[in-house]
BAZA-712617 format. One record per atom (N, C-alpha, C): atom name; x, y, z; residue number from 1; chain; residue in one letter. Coordinates in Angstrom, 2 decimals. Example, Ala and Ser with C-alpha at 12.3 -4.5 7.8 and 13.67 -1.06 7.14 Angstrom:
site->N	east->13.19	north->-5.69	up->7.80	pos->1	unit->A	code->A
site->CA	east->12.30	north->-4.50	up->7.80	pos->1	unit->A	code->A
site->C	east->13.20	north->-3.30	up->7.80	pos->1	unit->A	code->A
site->N	east->12.85	north->-2.25	up->7.08	pos->2	unit->A	code->S
site->CA	east->13.67	north->-1.06	up->7.14	pos->2	unit->A	code->S
site->C	east->12.90	north->0.03	up->7.87	pos->2	unit->A	code->S
***
This chain:
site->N	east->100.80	north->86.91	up->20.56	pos->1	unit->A	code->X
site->CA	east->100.38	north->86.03	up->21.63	pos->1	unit->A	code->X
site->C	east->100.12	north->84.65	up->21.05	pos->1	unit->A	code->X
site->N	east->100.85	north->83.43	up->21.70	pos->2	unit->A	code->X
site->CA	east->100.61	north->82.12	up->20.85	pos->2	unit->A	code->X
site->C	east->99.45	north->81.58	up->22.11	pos->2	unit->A	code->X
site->N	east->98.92	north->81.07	up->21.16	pos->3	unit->A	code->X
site->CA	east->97.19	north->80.66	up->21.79	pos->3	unit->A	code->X
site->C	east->97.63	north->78.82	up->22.18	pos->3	unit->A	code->X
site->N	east->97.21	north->78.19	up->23.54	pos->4	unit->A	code->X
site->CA	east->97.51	north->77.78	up->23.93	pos->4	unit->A	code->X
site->C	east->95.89	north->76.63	up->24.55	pos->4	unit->A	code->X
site->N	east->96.00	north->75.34	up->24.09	pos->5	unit->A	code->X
site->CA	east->95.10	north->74.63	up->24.76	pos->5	unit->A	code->X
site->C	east->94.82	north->74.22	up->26.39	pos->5	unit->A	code->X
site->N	east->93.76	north->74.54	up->26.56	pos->6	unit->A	code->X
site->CA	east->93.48	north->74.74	up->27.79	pos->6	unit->A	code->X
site->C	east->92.50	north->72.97	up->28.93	pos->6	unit->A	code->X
site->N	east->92.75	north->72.31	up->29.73	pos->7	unit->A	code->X
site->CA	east->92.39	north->71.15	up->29.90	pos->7	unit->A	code->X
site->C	east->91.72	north->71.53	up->31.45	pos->7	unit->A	code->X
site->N	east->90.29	north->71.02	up->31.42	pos->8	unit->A	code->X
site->CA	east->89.84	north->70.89	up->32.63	pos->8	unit->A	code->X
site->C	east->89.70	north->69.54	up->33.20	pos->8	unit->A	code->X
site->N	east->90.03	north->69.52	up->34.22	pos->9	unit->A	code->X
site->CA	east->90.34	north->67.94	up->35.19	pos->9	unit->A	code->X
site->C	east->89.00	north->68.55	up->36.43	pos->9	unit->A	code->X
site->N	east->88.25	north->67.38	up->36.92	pos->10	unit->A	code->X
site->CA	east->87.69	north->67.63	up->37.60	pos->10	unit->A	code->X
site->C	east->87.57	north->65.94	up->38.49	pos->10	unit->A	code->X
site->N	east->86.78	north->66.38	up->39.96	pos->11	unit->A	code->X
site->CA	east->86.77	north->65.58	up->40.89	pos->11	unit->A	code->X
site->C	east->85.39	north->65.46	up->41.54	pos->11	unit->A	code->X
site->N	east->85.26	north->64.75	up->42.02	pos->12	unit->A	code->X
site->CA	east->83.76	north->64.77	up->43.13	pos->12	unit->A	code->X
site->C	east->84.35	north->63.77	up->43.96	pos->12	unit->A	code->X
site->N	east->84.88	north->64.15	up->45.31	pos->13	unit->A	code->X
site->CA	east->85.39	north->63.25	up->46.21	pos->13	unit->A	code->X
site->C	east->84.60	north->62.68	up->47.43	pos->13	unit->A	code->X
site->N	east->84.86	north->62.08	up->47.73	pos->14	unit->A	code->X
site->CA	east->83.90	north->62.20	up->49.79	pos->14	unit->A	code->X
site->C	east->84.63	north->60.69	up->50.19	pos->14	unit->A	code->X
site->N	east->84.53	north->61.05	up->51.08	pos->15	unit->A	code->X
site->CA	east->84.98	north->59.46	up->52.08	pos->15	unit->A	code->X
site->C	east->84.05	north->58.85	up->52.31	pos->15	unit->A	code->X
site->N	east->84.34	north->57.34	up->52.44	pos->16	unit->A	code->X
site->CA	east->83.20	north->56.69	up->52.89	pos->16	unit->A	code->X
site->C	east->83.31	north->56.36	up->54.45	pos->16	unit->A	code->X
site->N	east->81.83	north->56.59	up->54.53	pos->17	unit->A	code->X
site->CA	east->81.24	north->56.95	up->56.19	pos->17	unit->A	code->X
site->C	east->81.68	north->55.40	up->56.97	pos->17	unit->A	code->X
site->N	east->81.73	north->54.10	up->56.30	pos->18	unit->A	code->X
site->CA	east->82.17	north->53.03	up->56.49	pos->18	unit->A	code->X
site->C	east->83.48	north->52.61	up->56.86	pos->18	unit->A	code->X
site->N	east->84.12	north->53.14	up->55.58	pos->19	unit->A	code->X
site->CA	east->85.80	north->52.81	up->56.02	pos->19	unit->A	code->X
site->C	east->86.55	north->53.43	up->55.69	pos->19	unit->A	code->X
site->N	east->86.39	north->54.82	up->55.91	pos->20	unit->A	code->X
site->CA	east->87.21	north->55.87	up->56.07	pos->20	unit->A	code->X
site->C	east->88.18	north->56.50	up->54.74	pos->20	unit->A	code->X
site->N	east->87.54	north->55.21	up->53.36	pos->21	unit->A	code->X
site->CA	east->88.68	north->55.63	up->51.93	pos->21	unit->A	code->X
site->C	east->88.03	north->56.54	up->51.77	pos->21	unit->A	code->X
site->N	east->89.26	north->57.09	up->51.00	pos->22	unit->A	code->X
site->CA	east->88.47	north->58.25	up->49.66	pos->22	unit->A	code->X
site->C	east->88.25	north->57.61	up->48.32	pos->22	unit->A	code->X
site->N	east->86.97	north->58.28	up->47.62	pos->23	unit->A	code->X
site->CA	east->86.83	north->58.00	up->46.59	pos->23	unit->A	code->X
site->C	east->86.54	north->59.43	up->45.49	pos->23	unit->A	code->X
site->N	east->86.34	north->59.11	up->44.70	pos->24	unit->A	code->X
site->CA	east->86.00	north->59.98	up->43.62	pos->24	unit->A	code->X
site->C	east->84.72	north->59.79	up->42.91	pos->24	unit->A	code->X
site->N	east->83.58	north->59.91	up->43.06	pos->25	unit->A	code->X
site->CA	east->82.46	north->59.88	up->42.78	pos->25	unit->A	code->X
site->C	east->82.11	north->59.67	up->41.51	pos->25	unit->A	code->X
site->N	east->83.10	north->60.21	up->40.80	pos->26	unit->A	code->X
site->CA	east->82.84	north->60.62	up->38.88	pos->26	unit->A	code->X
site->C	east->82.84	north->59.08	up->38.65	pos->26	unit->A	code->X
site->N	east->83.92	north->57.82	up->39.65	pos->27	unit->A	code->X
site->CA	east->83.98	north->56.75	up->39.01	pos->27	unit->A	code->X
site->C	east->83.07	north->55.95	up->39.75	pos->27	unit->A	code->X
site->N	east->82.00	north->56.41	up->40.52	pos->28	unit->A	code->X
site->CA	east->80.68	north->55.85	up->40.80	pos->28	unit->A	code->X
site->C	east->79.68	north->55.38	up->39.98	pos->28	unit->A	code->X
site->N	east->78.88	north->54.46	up->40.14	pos->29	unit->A	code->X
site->CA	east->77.27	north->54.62	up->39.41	pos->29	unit->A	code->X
site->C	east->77.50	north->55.55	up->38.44	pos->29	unit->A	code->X
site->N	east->76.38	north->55.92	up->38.04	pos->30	unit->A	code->X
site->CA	east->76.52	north->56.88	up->36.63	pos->30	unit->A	code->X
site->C	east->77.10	north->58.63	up->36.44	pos->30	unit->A	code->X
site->N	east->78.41	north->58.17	up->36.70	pos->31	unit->A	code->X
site->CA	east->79.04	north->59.36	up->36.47	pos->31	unit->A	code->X
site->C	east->78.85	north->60.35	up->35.87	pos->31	unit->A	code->X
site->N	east->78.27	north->60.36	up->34.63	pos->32	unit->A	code->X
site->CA	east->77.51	north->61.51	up->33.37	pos->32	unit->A	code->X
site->C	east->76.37	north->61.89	up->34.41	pos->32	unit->A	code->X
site->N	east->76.04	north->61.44	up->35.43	pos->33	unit->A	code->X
site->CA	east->74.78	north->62.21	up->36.26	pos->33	unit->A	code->X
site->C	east->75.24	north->63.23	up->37.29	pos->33	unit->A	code->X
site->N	east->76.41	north->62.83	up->37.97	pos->34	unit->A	code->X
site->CA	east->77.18	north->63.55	up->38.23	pos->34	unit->A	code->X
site->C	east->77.43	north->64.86	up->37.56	pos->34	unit->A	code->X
site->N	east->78.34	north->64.42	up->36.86	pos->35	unit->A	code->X
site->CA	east->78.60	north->65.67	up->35.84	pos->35	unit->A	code->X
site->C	east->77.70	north->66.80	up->35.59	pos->35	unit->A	code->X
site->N	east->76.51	north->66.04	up->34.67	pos->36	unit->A	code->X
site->CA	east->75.61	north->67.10	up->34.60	pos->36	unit->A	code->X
site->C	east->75.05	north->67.70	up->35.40	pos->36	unit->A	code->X
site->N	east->75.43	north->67.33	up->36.56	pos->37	unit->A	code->X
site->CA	east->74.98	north->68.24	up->37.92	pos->37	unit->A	code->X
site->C	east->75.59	north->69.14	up->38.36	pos->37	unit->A	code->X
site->N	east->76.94	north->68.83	up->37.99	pos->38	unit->A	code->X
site->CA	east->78.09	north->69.59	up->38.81	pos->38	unit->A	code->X
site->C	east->78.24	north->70.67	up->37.38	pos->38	unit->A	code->X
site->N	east->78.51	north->70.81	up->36.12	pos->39	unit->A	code->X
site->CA	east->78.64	north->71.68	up->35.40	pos->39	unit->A	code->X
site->C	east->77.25	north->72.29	up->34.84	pos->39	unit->A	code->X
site->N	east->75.94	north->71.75	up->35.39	pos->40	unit->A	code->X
site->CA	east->74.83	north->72.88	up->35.21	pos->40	unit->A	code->X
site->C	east->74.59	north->73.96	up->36.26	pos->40	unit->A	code->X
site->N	east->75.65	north->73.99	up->37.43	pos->41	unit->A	code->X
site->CA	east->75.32	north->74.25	up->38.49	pos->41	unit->A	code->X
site->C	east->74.21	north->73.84	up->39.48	pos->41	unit->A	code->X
site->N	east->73.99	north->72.78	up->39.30	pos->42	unit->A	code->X
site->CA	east->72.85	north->72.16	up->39.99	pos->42	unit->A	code->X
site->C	east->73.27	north->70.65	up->41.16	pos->42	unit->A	code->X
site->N	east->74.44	north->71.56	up->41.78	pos->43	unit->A	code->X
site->CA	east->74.69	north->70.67	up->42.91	pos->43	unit->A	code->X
site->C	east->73.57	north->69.91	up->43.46	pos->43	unit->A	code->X
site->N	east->72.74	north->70.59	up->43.87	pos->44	unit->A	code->X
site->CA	east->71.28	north->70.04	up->44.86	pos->44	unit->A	code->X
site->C	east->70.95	north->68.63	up->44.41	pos->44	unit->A	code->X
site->N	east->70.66	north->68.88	up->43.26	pos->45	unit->A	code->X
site->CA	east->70.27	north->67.63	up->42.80	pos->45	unit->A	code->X
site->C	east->70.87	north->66.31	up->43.03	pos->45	unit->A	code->X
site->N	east->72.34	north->66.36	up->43.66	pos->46	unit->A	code->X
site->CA	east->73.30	north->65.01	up->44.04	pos->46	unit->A	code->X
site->C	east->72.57	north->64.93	up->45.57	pos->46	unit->A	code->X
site->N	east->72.35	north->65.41	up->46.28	pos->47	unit->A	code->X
site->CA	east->71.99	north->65.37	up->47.88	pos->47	unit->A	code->X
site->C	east->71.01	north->64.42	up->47.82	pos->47	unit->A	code->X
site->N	east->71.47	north->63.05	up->48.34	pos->48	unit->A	code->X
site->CA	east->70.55	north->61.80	up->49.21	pos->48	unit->A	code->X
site->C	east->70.96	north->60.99	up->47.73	pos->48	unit->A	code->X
site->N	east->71.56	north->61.12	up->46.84	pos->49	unit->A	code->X
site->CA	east->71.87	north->59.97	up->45.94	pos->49	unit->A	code->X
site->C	east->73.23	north->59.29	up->46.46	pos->49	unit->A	code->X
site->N	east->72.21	north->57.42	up->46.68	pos->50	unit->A	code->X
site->CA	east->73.19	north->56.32	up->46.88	pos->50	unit->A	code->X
site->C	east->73.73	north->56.45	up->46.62	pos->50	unit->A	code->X
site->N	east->75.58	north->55.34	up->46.33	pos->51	unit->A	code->X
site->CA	east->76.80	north->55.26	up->46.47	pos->51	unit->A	code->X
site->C	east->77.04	north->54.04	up->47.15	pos->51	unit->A	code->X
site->N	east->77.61	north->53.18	up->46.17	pos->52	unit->A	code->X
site->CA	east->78.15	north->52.41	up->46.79	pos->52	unit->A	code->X
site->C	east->79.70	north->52.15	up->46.62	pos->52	unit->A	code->X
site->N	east->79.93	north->52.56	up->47.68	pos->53	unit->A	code->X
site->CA	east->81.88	north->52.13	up->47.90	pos->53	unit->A	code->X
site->C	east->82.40	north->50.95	up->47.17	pos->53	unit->A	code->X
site->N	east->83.06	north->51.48	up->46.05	pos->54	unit->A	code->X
site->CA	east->84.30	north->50.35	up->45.88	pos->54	unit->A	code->X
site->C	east->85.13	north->49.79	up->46.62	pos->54	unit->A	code->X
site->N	east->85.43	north->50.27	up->47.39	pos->55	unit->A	code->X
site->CA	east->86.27	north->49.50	up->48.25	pos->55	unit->A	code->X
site->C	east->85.70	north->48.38	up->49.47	pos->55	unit->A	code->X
site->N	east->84.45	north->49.07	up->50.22	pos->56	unit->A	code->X
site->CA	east->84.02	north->48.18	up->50.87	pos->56	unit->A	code->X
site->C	east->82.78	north->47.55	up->50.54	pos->56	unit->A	code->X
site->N	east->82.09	north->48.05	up->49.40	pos->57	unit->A	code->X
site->CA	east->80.85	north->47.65	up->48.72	pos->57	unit->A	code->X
site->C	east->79.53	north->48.49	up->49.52	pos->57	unit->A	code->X
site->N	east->80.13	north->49.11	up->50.80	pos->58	unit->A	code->X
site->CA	east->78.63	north->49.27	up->51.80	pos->58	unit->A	code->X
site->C	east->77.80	north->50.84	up->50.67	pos->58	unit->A	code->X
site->N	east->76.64	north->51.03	up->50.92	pos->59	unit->A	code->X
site->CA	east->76.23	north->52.20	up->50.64	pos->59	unit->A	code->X
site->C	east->75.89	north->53.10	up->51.70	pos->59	unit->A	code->X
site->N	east->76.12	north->54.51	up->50.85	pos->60	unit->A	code->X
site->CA	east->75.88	north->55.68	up->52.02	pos->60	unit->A	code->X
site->C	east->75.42	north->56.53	up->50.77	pos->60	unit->A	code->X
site->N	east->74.89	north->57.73	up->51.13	pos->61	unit->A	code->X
site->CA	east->74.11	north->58.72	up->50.33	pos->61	unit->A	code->X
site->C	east->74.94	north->60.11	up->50.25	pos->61	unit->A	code->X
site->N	east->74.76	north->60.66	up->49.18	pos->62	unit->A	code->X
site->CA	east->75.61	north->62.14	up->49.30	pos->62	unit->A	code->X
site->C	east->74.74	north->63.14	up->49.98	pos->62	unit->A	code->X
site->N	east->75.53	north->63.76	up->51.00	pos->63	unit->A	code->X
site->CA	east->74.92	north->65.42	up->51.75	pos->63	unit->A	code->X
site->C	east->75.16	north->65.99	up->50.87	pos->63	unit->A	code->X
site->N	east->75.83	north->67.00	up->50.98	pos->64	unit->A	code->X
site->CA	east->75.82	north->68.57	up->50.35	pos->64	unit->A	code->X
site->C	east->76.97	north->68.39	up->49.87	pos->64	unit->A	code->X
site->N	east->77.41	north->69.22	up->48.34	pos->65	unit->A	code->X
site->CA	east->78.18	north->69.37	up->47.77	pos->65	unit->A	code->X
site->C	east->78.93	north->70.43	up->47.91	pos->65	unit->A	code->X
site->N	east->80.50	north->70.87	up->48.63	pos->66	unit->A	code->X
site->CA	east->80.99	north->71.96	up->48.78	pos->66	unit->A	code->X
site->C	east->82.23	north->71.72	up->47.54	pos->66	unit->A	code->X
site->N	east->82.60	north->73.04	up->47.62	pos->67	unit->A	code->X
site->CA	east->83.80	north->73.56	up->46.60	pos->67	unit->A	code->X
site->C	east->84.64	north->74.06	up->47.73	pos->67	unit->A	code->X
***
């Protein structure tokens, strides 16, 4: 069996409630906070943290994190 490197890609998406883009959260504010939320299993902890849209600058807050 030849052993083979393995690559995880990951996302945190949501639209903004403003103008309808998508974004990707990871390239938000402090992304490593993200992260450590999402791979300790500790979604909760993102719920009601600001965001402000690149695209239109407005802020909105994260609900709930689904998979």
């Amino acid at each position: 069996m030849l052993p083979v490197n393995a690559q995880l890609s990951w996302s945190l998406d949501a639209r903004c409630p403003h103008c309808g883009r998508y974004i990707d959260l990871k390239n938000c504010g402090d992304g490593e906070d993200f992260a450590r939320a999402i791979f300790n299993n500790n979604w909760g902890a993102l719920k009601g943290v600001e965001v402000a849209c690149p695209h239109c600058k407005k802020d909105f807050l994260i609900g709930e994190v689904e998979y």
